[in-house]
N, C-alpha and C positions, 0 to 999 in steps of 0.2 A: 224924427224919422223921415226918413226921402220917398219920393213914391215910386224909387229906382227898385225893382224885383231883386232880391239878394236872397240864393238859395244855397244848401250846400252839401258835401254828402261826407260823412262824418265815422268813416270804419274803422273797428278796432284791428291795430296791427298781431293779429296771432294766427295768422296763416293766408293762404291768398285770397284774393278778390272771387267773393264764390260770384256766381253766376245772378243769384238773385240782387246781390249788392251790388254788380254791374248793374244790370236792369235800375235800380233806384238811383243810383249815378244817373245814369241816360235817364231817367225822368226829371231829374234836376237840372241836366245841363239843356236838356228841350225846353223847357220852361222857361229857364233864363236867359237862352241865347234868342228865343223867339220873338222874347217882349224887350231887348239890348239891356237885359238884365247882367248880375253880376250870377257866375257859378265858380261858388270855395269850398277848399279843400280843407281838412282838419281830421288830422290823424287823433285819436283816444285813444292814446296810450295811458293812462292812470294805470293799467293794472301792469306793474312793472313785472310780475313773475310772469306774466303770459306775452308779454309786449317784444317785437324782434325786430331789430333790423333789417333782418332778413324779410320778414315779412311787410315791411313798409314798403321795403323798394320791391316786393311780389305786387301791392298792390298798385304801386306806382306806375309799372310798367303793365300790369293787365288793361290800365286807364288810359295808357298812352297807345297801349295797339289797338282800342278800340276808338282811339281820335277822339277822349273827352278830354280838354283841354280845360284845365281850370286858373283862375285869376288870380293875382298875388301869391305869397310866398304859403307854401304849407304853414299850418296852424298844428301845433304840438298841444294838446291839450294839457299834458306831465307841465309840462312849462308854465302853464297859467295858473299853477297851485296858490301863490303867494294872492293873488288877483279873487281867486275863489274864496279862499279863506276871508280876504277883506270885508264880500259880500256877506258874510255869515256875521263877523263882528259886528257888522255895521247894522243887522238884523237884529242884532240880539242888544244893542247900543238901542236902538229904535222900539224895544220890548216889545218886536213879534217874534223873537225867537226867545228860547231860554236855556240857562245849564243845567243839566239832565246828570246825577252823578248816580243813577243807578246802572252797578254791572252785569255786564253779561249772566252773569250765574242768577242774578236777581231775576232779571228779565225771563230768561228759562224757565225759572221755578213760578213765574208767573203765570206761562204758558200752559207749562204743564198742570199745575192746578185746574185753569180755565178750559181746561181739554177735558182734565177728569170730571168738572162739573156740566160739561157741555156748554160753557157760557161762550164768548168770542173771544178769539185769541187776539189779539187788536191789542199793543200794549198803550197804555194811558199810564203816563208818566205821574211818580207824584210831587214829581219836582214842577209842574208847569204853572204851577199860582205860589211856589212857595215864598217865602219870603228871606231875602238875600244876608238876610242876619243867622241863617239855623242853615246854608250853606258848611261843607266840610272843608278841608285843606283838602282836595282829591282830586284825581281827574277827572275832567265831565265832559261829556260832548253836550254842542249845540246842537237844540231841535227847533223848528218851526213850529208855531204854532198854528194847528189846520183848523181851519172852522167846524166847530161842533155839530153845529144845526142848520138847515137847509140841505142844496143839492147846486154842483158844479155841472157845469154844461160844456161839455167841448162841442166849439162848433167845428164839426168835419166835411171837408170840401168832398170826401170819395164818402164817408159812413155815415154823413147826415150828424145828427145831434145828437148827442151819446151821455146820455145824463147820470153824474154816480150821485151818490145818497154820503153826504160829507162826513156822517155817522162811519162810513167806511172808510175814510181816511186817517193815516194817525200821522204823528207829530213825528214828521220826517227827520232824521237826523241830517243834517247837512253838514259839520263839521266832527268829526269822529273824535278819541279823548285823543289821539298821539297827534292829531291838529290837524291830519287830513285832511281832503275835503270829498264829498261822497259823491261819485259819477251822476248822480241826479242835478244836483249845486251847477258841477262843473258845466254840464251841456246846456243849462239856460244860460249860465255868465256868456258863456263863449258863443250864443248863438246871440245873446243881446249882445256884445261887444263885438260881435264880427256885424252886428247890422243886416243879421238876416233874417227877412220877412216871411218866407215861405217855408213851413220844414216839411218836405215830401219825405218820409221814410216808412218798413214795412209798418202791419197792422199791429206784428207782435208791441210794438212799443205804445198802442191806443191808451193802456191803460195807465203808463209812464205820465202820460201829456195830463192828465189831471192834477198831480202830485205838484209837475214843472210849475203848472200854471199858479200853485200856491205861489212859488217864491217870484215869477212873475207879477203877480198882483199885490205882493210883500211890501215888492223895490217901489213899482207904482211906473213898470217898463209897460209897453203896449206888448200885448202876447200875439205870436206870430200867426199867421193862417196855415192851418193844420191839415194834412191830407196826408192819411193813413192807408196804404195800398197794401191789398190780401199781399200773399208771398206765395212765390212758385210750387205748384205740385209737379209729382211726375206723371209718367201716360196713367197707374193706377189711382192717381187722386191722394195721394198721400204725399205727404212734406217733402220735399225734390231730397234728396240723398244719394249716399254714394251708392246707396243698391241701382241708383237709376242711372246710373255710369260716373261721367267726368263732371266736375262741380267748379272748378276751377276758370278763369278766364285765360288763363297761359294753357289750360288743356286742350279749348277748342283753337286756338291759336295753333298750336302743334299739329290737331287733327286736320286744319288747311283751310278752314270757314276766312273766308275775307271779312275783314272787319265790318264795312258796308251794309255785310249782308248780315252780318252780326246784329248790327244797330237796328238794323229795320225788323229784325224777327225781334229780338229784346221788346222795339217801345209798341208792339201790335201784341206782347205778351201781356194781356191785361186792360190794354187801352186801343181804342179801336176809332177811326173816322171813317164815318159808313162802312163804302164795302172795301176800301181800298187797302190792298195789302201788301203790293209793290208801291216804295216808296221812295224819292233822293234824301236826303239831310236834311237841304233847302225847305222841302213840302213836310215832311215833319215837325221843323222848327215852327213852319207857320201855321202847322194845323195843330200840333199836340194845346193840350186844356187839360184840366181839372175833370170836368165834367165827363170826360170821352173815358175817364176810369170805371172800368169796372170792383163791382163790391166783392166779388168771388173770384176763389183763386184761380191764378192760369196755369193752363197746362200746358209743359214742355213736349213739345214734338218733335225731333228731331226730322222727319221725314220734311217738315214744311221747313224747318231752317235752313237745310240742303234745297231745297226747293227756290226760297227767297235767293241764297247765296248764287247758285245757280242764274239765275235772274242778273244778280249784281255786277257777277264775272262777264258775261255777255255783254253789259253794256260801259264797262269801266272803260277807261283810257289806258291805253295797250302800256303806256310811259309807266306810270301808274302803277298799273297791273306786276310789271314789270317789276319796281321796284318792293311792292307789300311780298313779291314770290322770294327776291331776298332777303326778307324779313325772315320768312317764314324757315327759308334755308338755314339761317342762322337760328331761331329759335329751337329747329330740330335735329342742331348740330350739324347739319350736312356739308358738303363742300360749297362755297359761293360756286356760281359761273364764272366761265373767264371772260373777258371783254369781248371772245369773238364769237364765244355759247351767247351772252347777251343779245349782242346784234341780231343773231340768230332767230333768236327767241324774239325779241319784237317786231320785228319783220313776220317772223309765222303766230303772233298773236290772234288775227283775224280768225286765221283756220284752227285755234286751238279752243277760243273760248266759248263757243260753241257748243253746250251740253256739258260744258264741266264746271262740274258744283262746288269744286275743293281745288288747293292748289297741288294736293299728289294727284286727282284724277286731269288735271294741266299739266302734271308733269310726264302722266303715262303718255300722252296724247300729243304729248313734244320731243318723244324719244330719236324720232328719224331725226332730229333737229341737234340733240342731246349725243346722241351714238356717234361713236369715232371708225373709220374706216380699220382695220377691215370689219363691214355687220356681219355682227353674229345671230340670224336667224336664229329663232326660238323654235319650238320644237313642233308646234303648228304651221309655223312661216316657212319652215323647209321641206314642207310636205308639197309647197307651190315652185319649188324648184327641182323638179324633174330632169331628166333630159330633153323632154320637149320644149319645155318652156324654157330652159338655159338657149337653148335653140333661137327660141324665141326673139328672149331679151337680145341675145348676139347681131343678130338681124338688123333690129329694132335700133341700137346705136348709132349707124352711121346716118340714120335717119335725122334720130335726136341732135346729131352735133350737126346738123344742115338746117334745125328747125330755126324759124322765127320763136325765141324767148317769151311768147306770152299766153296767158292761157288758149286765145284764139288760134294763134301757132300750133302751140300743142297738140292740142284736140283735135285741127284740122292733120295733122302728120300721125297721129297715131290712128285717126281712124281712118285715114287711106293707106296705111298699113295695115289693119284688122280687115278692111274690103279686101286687098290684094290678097291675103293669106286666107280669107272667106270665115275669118272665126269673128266670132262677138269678140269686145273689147275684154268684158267680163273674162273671158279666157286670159289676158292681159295683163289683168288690174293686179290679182293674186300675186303672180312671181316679181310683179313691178313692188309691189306694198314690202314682199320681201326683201326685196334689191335694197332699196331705199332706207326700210325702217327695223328690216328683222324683223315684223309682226304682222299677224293677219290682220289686225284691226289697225286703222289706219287714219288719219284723213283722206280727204281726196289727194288722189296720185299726182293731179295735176298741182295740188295747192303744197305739195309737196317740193316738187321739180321748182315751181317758181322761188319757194325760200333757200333751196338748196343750191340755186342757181346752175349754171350750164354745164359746169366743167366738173361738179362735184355729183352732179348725177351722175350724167355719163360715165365716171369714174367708180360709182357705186354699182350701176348697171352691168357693166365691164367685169366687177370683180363677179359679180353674179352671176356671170355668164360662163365664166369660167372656170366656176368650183365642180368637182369632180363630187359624184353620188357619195351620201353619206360623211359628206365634210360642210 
């Protein structure tokens, strides 16, 4: 064993990347890329009636917009059956395993006996000491045999020491009679054979890691260090579900959340350094730990995700920015930009990211930028083109195409035209916001004018000057 960090995250392919499996992704890949660790990938597909193609590459790509990049080639778990199976013969070659040729209907009626007398359903095989001469010709699976007496201790990096009573263990099946091998088997092989030290996954699986640990200490492998993290609630405290909306990582993706701001509300979902809750990659990578887990489940809030994201858009690189917004276009089917909405749009980045949390509320806020000549005022926006104000605007242009181009320009030529006419600017701003963007809400007029440049204002001015009432 290296004392190189190898972590991994391990989803079964039957529908997308819900949102808590992100989350344990991004706890995997913090962890490994902090300490120049290794972070793999390993699809568990065994159960082939639920397992999709479709849904691989759903998960594939919820992991790639949210920039968890992982090492080596995908790991197919379906694949490593003949590898699985090995460890079980080699188990039962080794007489800590045995063949078990009691069937299902046996096992049942075992059950239910032990139910009707109130005793423990816990099946105890009678094949586990027997002797290989009183064996039938019949199929058997392989079972493990679990320690009778004592108590197994996981030690857990989030839940502490978690101790079961070995009495509660039974004699795992590990290879089934048609020669399978049973999803328990397969994720110790694959997690000893991929070489990974660390298994962070939810809490549901705590009581899994006792069972694994048998064939773990069977082989005579070193067992990995264990941290078991609660799993997501929603705002009411109950298991995140569809009742509490979108579950998916392509949902918020659609709904416009930058990935950024994604990552950073995910790994403060549960896990905390101090008080800090705006965070880059970088200071994540180097602050996340083991310890900074919380034991109790987190809760999704939406309000603070918008918030973080919010936070992310403001301070991203406009380049950047620019290109995750045709991500987003493409993921929501919409038309891309043309090359010259592009240039557009990163030139008016500055004044756009400013308060906006999502990439549609970026895109409301970049429509003067977006809109084609001639604008069509919306139905508040045309309530600031009067005949006064068309007056106004008319005025106002030969001024604009005499101005110096720069905000200081600007501002200086409009407001010695708001003194000569004796009105506030504010009287102004309104039919200008119109002119420009067709909307009452706006950025600044001037931070407008500068991305829109000289000749295509003026030209939007102009036409707005010149619309007759009610058009």
């Amino acid at each position: 064993m290296t004392d190189q960090v190898v972590t991994r995250f391990a989803p079964s392919p039957t529908g997308y990347l819900h949102i808590g499996g992100a989350r344990t992704a991004l706890f995997n890949w913090l962890y490994a890329r902090g300490r120049d660790g290794k972070f793999l990938l390993r699809i568990e597909d065994t159960d082939r009636a639920r397992s999709t193609p479709e849904a691989t590459e759903a998960i594939l790509q919820g992991l790639s917009w949210l920039g968890l990049d992982h090492d080596g080639d995908v790991v197919s778990q379906f694949e490593g059956a003949a590898r699985h199976a090995e460890v079980a013969r080699q188990l039962l070659a080794e007489g800590k395993a045995y063949k078990c040729f009691s069937t299902q209907e046996e096992i049942q009626a075992f059950r239910e006996q032990a139910r009707a007398e109130g005793k423990s359903t816990l099946f105890r095989s009678p094949w586990r000491e027997a002797n290989a001469s009183t064996h039938p010709d019949a199929p058997f699976a392989i079972r493990i045999k679990a320690p009778n007496e004592g108590t197994t201790v996981i030690r857990d990096e989030v839940q502490g020491d978690v101790t079961i009573r070995n009495d509660q263990l039974d004699d795992m099946i590990l290879l089934r009679s048609d020669g399978t091998p049973v999803y328990m088997l397969a994720v110790v092989v694959d997690d000893h054979d991929m070489g990974v030290t660390h298994v962070i996954r939810g809490d549901d699986h705590l009581n899994n890691a006792a069972r694994q640990m048998m064939i773990y200490q069977a082989m005579g492998w070193t067992v990995p260090v264990w941290a078991h993290i609660p799993l997501i609630h929603g705002p009411d405290g109950k298991k995140l579900s569809k009742r509490h909306g979108a579950l998916g990582a392509e949902e918020y993706q659609k709904m416009g959340y930058p990935a950024a701001g994604m990552r950073n509300y995910l790994a403060r979902l549960g896990w905390s350094h101090g008080d800090d809750e705006f965070f880059s990659d970088a200071q994540a990578q180097d602050w996340f730990d083991l310890d900074g887990i919380g034991k109790s489940p987190a809760r999704f809030d939406t309000k603070k995700l918008e918030n973080l994201c919010g936070q992310h858009i403001a301070v991203s690189d406009d380049a950047a920015l620019l290109h995750e917004l045709g991500d987003f276009l493409a993921a929501t089917g919409s038309h891309p930009l043309s090359d010259e909405k592009s240039a557009l749009m990163q030139r008016a980045m500055y004044c756009l990211k400013e308060r906006a949390k999502t990439f549609p509320e970026l895109l409301d806020k970049a429509e003067f930028v977006l809109a084609s000549r001639p604008i069509e005022p919306d139905e508040k926006a045309a309530k600031n083109l009067d005949t006064v104000s068309r007056c106004i605007l008319n005025e106002l242009t030969p001024q604009l195409q005499n101005a110096s181009w720069t905000r200081d320009g600007l501002e200086a030529v409009t407001g010695a035209f708001a003194d000569a006419k004796e009105i506030k600017f504010g009287k102004m701003a309104g039919p200008l916001r119109a002119a420009l963007a067709g909307r009452a809400a706006t950025p600044s007029v001037f931070d407008m004018m500068l991305v829109l440049g000289r000749d295509e204002t003026v030209a939007r001015i102009e036409e707005a000057s010149q619309q007759k009432d009610g058009t």
